[in-house]
HTML snippet that shows the backbone in 3Dmol.js (N, CA, C, O; Angstrom):
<script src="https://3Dmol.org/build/3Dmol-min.js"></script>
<div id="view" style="width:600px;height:400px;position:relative"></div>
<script>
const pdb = `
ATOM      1  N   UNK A   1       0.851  -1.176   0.000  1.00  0.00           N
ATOM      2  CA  UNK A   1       0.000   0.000   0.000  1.00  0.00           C
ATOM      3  C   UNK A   1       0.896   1.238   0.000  1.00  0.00           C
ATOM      4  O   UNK A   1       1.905   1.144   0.699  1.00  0.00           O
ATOM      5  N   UNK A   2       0.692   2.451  -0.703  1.00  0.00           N
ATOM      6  CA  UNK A   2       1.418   3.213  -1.218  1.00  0.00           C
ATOM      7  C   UNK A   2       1.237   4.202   0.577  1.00  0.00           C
ATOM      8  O   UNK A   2       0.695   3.803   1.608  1.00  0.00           O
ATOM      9  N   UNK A   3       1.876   5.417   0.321  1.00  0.00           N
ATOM     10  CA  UNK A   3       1.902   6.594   1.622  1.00  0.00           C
ATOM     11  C   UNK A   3       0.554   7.599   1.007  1.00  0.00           C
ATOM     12  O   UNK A   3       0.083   8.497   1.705  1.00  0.00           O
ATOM     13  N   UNK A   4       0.025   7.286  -0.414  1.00  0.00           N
ATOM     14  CA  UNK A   4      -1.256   8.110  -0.522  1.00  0.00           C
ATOM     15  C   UNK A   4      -2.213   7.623  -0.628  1.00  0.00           C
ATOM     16  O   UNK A   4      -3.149   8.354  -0.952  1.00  0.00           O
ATOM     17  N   UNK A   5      -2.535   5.912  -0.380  1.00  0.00           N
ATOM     18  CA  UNK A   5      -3.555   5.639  -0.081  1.00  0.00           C
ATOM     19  C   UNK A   5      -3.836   5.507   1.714  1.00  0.00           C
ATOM     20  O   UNK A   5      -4.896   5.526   2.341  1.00  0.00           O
ATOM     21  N   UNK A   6      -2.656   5.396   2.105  1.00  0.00           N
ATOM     22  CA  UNK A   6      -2.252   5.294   3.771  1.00  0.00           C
ATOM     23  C   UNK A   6      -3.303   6.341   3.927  1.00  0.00           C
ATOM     24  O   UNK A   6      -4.438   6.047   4.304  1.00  0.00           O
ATOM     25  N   UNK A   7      -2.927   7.595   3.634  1.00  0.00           N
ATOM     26  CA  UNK A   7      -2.999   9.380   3.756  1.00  0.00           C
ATOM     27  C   UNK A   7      -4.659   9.242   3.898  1.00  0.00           C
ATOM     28  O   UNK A   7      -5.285   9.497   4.927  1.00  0.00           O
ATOM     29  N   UNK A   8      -5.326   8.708   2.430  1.00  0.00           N
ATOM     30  CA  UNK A   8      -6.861   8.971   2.261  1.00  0.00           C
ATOM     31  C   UNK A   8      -7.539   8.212   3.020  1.00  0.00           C
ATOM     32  O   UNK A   8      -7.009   7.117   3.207  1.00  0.00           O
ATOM     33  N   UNK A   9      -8.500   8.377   3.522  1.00  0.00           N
ATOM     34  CA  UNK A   9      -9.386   7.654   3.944  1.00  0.00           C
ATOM     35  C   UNK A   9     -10.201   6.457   3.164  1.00  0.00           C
ATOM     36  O   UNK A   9      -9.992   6.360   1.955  1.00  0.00           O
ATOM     37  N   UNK A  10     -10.887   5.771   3.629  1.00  0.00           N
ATOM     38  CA  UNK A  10     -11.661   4.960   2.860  1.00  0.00           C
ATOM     39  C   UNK A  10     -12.663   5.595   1.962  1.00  0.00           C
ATOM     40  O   UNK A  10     -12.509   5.693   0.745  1.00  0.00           O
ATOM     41  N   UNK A  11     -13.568   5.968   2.541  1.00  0.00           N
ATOM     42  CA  UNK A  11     -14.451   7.173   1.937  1.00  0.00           C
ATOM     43  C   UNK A  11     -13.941   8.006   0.545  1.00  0.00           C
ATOM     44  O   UNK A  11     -14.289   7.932  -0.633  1.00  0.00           O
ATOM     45  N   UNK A  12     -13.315   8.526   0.999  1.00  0.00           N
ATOM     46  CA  UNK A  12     -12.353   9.601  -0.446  1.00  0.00           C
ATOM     47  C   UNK A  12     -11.842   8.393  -1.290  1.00  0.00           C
ATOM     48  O   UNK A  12     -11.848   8.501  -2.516  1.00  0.00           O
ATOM     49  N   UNK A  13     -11.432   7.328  -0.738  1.00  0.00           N
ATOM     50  CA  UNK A  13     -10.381   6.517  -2.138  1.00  0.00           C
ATOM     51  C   UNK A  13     -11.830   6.350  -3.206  1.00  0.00           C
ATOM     52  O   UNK A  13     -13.001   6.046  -2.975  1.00  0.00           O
ATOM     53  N   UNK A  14     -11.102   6.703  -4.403  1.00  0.00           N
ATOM     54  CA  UNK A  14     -12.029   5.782  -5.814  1.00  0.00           C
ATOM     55  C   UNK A  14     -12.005   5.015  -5.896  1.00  0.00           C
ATOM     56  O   UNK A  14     -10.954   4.376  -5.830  1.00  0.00           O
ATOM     57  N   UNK A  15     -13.059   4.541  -6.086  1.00  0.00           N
ATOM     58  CA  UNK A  15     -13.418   2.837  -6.426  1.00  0.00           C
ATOM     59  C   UNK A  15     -11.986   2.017  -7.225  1.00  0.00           C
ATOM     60  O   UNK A  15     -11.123   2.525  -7.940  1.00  0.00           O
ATOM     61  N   UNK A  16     -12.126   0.805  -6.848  1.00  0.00           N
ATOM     62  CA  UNK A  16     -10.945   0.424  -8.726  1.00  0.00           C
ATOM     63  C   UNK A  16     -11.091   0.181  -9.084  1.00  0.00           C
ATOM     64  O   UNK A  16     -10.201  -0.198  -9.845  1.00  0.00           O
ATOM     65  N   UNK A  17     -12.831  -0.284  -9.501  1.00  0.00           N
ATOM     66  CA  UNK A  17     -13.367  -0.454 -11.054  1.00  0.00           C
ATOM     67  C   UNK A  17     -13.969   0.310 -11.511  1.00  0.00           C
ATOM     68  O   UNK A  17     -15.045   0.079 -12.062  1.00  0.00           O
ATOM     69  N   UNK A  18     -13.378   1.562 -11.397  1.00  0.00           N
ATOM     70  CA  UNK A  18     -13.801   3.043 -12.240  1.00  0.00           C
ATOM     71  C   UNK A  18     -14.658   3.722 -11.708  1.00  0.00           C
ATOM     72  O   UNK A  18     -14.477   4.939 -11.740  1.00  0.00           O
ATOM     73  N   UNK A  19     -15.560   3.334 -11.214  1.00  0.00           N
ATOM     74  CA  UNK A  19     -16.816   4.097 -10.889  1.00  0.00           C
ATOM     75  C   UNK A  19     -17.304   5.188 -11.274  1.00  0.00           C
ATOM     76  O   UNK A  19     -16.679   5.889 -12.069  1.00  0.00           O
ATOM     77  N   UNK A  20     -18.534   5.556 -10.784  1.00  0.00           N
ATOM     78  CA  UNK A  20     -18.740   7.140 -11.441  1.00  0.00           C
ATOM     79  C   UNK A  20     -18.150   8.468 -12.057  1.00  0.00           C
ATOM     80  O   UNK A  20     -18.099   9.421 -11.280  1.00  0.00           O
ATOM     81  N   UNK A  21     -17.811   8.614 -13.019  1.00  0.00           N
ATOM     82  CA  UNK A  21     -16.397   9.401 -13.299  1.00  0.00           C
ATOM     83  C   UNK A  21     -16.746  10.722 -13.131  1.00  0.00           C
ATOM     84  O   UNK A  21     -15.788  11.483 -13.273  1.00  0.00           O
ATOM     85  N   UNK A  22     -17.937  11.319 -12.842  1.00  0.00           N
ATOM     86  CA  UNK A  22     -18.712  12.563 -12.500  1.00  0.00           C
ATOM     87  C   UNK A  22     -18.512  12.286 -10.704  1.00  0.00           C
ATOM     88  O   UNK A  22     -18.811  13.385 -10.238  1.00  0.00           O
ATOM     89  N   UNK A  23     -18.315  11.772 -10.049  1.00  0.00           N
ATOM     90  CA  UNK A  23     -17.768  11.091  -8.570  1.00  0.00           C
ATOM     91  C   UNK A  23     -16.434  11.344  -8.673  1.00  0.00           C
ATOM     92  O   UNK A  23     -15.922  12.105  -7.853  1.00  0.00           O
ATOM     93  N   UNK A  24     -15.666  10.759  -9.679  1.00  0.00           N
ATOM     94  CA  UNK A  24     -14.281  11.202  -8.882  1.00  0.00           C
ATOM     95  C   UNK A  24     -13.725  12.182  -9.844  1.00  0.00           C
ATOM     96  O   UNK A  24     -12.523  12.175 -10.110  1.00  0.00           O
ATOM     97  N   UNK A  25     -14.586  13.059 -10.399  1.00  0.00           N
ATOM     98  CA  UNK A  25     -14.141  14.371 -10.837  1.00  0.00           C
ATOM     99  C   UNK A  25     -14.314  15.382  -9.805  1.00  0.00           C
ATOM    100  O   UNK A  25     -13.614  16.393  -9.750  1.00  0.00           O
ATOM    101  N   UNK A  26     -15.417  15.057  -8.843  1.00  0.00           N
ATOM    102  CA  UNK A  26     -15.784  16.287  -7.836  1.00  0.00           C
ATOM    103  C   UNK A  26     -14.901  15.542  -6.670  1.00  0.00           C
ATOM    104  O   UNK A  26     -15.102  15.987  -5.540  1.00  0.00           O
ATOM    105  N   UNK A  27     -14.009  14.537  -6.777  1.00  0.00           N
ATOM    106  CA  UNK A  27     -13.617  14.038  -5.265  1.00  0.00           C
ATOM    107  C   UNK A  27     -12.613  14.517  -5.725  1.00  0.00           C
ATOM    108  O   UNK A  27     -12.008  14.726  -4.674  1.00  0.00           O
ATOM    109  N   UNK A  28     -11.541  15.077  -7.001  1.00  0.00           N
ATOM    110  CA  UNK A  28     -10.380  15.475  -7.164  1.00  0.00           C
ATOM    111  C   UNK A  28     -10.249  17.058  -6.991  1.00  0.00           C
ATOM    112  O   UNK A  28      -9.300  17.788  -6.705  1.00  0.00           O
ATOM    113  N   UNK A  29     -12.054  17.364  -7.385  1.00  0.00           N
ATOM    114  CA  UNK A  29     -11.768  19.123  -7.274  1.00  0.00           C
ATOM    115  C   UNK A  29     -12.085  19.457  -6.078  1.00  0.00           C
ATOM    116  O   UNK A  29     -12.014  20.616  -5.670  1.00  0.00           O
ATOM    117  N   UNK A  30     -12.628  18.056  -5.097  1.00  0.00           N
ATOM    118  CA  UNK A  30     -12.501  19.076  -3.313  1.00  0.00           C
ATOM    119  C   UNK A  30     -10.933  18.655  -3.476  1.00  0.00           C
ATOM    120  O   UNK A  30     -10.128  19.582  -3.565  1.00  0.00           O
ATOM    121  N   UNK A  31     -10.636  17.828  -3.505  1.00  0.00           N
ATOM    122  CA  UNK A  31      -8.451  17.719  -3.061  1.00  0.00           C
ATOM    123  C   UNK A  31      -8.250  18.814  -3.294  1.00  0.00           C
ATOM    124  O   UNK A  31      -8.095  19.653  -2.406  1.00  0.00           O
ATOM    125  N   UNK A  32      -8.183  19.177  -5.051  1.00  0.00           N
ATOM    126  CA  UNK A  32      -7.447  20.515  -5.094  1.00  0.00           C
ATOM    127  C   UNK A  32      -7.732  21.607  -4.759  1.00  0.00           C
ATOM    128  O   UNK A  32      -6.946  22.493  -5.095  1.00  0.00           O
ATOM    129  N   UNK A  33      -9.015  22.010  -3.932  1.00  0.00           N
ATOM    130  CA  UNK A  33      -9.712  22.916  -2.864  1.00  0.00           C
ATOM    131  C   UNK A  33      -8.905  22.793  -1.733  1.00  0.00           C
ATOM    132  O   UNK A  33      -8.113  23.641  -1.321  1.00  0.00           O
ATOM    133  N   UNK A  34      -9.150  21.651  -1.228  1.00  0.00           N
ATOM    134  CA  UNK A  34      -8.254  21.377   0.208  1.00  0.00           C
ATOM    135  C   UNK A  34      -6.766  21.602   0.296  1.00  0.00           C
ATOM    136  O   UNK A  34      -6.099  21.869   1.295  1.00  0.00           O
ATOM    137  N   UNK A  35      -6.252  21.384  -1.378  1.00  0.00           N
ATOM    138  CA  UNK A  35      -4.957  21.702  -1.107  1.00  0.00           C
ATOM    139  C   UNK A  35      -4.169  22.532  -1.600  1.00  0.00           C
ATOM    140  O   UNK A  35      -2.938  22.511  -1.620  1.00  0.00           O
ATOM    141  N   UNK A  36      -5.116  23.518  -2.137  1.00  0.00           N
ATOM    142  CA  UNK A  36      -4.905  25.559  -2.429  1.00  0.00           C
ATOM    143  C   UNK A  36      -5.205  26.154  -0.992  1.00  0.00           C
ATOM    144  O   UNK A  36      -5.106  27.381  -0.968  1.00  0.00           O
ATOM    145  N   UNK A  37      -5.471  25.696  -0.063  1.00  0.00           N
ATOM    146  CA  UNK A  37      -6.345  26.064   1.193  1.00  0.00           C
ATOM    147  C   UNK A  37      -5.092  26.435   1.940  1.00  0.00           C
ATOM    148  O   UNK A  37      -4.921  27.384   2.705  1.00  0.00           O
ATOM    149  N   UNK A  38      -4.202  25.442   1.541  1.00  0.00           N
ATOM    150  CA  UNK A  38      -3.162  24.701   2.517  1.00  0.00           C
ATOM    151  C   UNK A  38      -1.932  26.056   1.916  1.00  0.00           C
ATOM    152  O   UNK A  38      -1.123  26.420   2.770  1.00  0.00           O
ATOM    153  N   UNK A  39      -1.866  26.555   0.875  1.00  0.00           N
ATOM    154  CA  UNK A  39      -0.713  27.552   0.313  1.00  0.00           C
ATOM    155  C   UNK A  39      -0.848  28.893   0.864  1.00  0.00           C
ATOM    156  O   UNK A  39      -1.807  29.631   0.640  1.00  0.00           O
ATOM    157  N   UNK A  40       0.204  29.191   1.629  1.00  0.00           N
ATOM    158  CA  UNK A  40       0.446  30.386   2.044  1.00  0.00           C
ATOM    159  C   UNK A  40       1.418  31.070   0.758  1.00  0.00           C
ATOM    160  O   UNK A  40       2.205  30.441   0.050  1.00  0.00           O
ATOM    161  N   UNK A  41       1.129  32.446   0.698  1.00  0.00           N
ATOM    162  CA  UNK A  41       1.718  33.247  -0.082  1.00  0.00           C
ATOM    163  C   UNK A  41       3.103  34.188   0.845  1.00  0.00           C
ATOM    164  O   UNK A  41       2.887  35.001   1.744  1.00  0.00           O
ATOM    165  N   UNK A  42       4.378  33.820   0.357  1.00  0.00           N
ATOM    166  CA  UNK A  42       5.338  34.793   0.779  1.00  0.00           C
ATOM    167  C   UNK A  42       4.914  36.244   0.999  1.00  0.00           C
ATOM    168  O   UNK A  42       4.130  36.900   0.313  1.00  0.00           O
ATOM    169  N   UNK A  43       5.798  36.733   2.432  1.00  0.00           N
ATOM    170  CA  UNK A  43       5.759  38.170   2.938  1.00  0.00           C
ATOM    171  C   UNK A  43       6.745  38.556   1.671  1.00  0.00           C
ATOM    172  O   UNK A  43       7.436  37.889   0.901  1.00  0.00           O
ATOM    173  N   UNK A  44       6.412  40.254   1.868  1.00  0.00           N
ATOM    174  CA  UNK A  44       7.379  40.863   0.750  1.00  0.00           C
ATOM    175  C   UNK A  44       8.855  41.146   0.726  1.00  0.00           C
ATOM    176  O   UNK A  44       9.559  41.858   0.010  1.00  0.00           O
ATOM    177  N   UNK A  45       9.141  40.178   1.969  1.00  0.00           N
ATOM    178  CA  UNK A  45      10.912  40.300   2.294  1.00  0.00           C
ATOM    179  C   UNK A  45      10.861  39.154   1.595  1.00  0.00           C
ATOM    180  O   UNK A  45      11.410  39.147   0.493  1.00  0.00           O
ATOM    181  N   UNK A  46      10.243  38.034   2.046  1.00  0.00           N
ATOM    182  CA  UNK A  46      10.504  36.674   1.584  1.00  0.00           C
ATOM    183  C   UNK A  46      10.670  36.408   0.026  1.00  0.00           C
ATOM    184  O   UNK A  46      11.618  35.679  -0.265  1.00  0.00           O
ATOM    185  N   UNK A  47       9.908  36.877  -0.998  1.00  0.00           N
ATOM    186  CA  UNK A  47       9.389  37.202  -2.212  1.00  0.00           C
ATOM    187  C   UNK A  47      11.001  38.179  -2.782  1.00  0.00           C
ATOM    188  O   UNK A  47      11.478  38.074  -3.911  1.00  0.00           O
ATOM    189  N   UNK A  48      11.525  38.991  -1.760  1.00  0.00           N
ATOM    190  CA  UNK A  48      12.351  39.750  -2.419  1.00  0.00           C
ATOM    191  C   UNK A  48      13.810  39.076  -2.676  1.00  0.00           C
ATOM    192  O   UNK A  48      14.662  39.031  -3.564  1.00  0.00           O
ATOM    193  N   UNK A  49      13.523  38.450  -1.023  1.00  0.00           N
ATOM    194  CA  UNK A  49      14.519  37.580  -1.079  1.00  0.00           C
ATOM    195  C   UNK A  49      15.254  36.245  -2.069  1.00  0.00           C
ATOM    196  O   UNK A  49      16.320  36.007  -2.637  1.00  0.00           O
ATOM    197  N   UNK A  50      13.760  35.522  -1.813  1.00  0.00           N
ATOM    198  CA  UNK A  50      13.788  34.754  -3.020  1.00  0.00           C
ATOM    199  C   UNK A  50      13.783  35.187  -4.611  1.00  0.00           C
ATOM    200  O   UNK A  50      13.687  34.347  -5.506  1.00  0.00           O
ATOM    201  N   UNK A  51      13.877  36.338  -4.805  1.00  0.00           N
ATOM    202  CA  UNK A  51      13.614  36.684  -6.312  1.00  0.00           C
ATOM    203  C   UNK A  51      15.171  37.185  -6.552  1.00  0.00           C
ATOM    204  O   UNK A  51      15.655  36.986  -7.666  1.00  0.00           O
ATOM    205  N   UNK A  52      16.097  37.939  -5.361  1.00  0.00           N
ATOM    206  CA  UNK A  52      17.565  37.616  -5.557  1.00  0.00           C
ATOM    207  C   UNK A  52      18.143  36.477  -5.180  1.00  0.00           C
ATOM    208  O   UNK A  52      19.304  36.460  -4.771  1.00  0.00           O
ATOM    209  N   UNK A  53      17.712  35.855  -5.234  1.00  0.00           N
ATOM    210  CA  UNK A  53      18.766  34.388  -4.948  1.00  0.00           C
ATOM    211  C   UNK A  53      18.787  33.997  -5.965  1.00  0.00           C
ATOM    212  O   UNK A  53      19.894  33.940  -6.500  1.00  0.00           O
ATOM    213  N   UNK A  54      17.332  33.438  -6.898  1.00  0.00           N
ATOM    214  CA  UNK A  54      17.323  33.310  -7.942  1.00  0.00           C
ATOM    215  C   UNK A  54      18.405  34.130  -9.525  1.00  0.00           C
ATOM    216  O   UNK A  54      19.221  33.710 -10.345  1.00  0.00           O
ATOM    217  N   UNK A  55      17.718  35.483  -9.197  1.00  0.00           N
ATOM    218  CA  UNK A  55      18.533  36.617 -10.443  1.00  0.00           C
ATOM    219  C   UNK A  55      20.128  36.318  -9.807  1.00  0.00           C
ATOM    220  O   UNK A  55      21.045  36.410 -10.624  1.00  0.00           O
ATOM    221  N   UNK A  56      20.420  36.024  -8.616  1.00  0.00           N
ATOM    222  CA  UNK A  56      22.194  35.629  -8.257  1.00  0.00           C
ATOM    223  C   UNK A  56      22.561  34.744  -8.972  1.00  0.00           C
ATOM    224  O   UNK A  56      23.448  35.077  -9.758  1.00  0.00           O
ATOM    225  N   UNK A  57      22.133  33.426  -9.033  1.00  0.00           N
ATOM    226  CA  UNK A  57      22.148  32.002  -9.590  1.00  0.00           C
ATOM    227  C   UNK A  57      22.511  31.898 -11.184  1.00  0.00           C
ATOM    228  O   UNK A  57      23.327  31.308 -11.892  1.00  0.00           O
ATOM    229  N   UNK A  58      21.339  32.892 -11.343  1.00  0.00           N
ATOM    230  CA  UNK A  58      20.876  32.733 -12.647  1.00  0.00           C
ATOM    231  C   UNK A  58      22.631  33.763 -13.254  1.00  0.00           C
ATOM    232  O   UNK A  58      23.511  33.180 -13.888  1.00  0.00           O
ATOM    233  N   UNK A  59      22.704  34.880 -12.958  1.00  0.00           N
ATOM    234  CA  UNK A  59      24.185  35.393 -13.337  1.00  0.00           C
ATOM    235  C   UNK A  59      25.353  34.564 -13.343  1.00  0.00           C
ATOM    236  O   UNK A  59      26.212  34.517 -14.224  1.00  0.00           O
ATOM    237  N   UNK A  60      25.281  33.656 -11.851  1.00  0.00           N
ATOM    238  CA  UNK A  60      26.476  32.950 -11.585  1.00  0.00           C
ATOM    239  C   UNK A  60      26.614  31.627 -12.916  1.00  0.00           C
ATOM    240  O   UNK A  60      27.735  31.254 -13.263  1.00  0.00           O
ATOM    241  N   UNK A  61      25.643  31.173 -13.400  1.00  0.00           N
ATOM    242  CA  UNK A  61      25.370  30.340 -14.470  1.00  0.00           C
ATOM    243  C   UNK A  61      25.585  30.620 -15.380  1.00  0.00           C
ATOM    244  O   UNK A  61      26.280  29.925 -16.122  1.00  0.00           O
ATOM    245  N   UNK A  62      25.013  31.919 -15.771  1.00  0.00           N
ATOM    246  CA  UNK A  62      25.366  32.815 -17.044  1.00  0.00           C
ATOM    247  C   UNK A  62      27.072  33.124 -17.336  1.00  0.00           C
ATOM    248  O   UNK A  62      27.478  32.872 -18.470  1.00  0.00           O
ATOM    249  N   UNK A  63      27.982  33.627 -16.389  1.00  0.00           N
ATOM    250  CA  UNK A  63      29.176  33.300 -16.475  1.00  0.00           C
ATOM    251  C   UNK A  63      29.804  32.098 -16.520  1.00  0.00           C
ATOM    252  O   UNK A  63      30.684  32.018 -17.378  1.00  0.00           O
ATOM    253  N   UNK A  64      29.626  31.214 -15.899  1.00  0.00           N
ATOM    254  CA  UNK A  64      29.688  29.962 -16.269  1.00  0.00           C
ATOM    255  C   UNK A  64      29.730  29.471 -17.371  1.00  0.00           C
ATOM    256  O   UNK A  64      30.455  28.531 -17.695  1.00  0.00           O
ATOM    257  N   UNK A  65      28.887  30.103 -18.132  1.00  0.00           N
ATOM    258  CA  UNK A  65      28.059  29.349 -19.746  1.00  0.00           C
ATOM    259  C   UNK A  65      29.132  30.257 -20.919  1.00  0.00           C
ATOM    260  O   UNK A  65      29.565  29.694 -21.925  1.00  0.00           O
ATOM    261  N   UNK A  66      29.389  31.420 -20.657  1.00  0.00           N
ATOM    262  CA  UNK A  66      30.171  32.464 -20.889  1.00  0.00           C
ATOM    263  C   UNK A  66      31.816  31.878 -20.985  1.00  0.00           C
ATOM    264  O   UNK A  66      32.406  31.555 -22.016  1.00  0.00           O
ATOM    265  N   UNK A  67      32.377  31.852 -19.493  1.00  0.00           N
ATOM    266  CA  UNK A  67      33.607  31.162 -19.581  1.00  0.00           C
ATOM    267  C   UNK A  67      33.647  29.697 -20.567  1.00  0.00           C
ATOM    268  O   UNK A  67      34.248  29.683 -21.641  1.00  0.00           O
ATOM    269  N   UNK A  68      33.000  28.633 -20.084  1.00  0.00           N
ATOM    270  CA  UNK A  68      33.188  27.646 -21.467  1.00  0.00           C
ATOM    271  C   UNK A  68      32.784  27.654 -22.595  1.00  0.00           C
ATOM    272  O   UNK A  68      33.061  26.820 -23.458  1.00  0.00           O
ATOM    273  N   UNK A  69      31.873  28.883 -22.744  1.00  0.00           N
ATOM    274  CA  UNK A  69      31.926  28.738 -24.594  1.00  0.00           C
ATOM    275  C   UNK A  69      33.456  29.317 -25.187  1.00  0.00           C
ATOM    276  O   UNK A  69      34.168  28.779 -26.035  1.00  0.00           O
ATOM    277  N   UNK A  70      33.725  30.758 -24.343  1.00  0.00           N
ATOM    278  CA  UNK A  70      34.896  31.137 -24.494  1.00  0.00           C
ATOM    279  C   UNK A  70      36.451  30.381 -24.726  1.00  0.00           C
ATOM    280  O   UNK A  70      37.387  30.592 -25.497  1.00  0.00           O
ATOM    281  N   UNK A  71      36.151  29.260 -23.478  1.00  0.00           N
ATOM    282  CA  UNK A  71      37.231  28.558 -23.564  1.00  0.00           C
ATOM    283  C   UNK A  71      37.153  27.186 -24.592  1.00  0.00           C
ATOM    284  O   UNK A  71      38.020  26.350 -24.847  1.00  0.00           O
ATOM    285  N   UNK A  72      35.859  27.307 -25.029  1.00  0.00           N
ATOM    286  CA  UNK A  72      35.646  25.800 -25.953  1.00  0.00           C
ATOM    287  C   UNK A  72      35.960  26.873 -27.326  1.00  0.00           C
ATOM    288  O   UNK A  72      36.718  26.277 -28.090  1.00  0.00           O
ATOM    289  N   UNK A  73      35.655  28.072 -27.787  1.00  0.00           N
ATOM    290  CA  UNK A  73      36.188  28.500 -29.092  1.00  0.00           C
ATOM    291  C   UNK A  73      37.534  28.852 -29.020  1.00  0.00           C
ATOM    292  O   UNK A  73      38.115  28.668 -30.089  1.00  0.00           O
ATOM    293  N   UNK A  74      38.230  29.298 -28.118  1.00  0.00           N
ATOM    294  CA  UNK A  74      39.509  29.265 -28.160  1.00  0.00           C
ATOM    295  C   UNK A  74      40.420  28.250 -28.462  1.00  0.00           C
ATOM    296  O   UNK A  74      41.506  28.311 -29.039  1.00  0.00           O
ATOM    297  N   UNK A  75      39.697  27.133 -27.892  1.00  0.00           N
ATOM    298  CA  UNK A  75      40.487  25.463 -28.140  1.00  0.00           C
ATOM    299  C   UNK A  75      40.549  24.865 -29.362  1.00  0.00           C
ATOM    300  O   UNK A  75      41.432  24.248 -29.958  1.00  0.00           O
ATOM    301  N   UNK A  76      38.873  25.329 -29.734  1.00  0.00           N
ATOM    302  CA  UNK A  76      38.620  24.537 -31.342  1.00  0.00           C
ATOM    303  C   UNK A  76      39.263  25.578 -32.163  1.00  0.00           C
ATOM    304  O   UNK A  76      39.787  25.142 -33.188  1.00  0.00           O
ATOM    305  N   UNK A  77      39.348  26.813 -31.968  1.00  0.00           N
ATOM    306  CA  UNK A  77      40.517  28.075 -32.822  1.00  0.00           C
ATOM    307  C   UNK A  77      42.268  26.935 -32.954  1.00  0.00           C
ATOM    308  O   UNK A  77      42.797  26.424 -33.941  1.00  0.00           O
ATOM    309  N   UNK A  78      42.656  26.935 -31.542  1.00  0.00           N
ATOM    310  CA  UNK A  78      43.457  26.788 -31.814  1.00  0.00           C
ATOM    311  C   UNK A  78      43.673  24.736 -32.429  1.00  0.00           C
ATOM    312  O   UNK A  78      44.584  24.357 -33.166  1.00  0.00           O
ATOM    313  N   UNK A  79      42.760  23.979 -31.947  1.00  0.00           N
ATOM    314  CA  UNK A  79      43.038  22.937 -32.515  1.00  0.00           C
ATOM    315  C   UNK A  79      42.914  22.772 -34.527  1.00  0.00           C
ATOM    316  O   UNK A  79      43.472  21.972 -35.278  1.00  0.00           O
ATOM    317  N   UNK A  80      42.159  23.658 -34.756  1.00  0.00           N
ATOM    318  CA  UNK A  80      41.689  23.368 -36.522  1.00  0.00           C
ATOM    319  C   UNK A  80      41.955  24.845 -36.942  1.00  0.00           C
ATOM    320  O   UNK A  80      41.257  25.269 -37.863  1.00  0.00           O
ATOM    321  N   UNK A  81      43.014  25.811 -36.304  1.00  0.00           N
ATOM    322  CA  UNK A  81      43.477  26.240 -36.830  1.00  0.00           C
ATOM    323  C   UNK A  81      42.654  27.473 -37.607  1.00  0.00           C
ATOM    324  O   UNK A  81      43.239  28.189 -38.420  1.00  0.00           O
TER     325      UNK A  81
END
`;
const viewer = $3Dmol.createViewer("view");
viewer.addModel(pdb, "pdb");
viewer.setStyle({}, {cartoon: {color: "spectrum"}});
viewer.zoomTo();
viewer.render();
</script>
């Protein structure tokens, strides 16, 4: 038995020979009710914070990508001349 049938109750699990598919269309859109419920939205330090860590990363990569193209055309320059 998996950790998400553990999780559900009897009640909520879908049948497993398909059952009503108008049934477990409304048993998937309370989940994803119940579990938008559950998302807190970042304070505006948190949000700022996280939005430079990211734009940091993303530079530190960008040089990265920068130095070995640099050093891969310099090599193939000098290997073929």
């Amino acid at each position: 038995m998996s950790d998400t049938e553990v999780i559900q109750s009897a009640a909520e699990r879908p049948s497993r020979g398909g059952g009503n598919i108008f049934a477990r269309i409304a048993l998937f859109v309370r989940q994803v009710v119940a579990e938008l419920k559950k998302v807190v939205a970042p304070t505006r330090s948190e949000l700022m914070t996280y939005t430079s860590v990211v734009l940091v990363f993303l530079i530190v990569v960008m040089i990265f990508v920068v130095v070995l193209d640099y050093g891969f055309g310099m090599l193939a320059g000098w290997v073929f001349g």
